[in-house]
C-alpha positions as CSV (number, residue, x, y, z in Angstrom):
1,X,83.5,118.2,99.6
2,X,80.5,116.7,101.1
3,X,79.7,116.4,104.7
4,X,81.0,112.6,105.0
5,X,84.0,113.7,102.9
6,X,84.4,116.4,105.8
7,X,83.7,114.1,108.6
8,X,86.4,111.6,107.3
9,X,88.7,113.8,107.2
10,X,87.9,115.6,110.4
11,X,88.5,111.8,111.6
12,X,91.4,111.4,110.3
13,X,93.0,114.0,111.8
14,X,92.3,113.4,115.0
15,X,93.3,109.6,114.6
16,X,96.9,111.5,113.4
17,X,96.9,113.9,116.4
18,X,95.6,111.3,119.0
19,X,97.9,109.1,117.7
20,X,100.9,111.9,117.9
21,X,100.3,111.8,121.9
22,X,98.1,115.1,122.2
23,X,94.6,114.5,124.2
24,X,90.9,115.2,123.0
25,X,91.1,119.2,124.2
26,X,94.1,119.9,122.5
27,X,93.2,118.4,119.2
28,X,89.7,119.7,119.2
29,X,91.6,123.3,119.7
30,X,94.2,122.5,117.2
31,X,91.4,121.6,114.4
32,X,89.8,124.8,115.5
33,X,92.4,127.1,114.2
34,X,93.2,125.2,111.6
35,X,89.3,125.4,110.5
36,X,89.4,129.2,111.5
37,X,92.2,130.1,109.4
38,X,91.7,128.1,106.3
39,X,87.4,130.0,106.8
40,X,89.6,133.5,107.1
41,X,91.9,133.2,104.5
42,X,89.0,132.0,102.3
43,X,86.4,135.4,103.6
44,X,90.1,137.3,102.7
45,X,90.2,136.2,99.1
46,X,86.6,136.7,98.5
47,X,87.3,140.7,100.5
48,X,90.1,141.5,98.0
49,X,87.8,140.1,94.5
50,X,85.3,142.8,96.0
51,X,87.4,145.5,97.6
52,X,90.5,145.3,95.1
53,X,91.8,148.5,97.7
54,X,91.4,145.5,100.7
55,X,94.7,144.5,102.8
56,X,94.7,141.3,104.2
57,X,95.4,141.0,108.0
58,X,98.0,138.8,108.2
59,X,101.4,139.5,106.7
60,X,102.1,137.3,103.8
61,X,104.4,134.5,105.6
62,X,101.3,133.6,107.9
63,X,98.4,133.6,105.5
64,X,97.0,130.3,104.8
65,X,98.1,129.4,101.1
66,X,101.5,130.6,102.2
67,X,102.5,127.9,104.6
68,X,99.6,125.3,104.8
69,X,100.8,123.2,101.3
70,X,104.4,124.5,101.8
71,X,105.3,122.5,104.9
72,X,104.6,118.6,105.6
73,X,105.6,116.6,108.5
74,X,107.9,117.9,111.0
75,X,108.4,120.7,109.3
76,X,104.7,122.0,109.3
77,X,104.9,121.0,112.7
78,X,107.5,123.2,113.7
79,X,106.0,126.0,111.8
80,X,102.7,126.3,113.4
81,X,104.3,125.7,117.1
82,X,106.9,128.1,116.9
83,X,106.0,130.7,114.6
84,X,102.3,130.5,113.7
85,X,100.8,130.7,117.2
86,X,103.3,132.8,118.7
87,X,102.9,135.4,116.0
88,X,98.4,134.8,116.2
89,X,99.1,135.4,120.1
């Protein structure tokens, strides 16, 4: 993905999230975690080719490639508000 490529779909997801009700700080914080644990999950994968002895942080039901193409819609929704955060807090 190129940078336009990124900054359409940064766009884009704050057109959804603005669009969803939520204001510029919440968004921009939302993206942030979502950009943070997409970057961990990815630094992870590359720790365990290297280290095959390395255990990821997260237990398995919160690790990125675990939940992020599982759940759409509400349903992702859901996820993320009431178990994502409150398990990453």
């Amino acid at each position: 993905m190129n940078r336009q490529e990124l900054k359409n779909k940064l766009k884009r997801c704050c057109d959804i999230m603005r669009d969803d009700g939520l204001v510029p700080l919440q968004y921009v914080e939302q993206l942030s975690w979502i950009l943070f644990l997409k970057l961990f999950n990815d630094w992870e994968e590359h720790q365990k080719i290297i280290n095959p002895d390395y255990r990821f942080i997260f237990e398995e039901k919160y690790r990125w490639p675990n939940w992020a193409d599982k759940f759409t819609g509400e349903e992702l929704k859901n996820f993320v508000e009431r178990e994502l955060i409150p398990y990453l807090s």
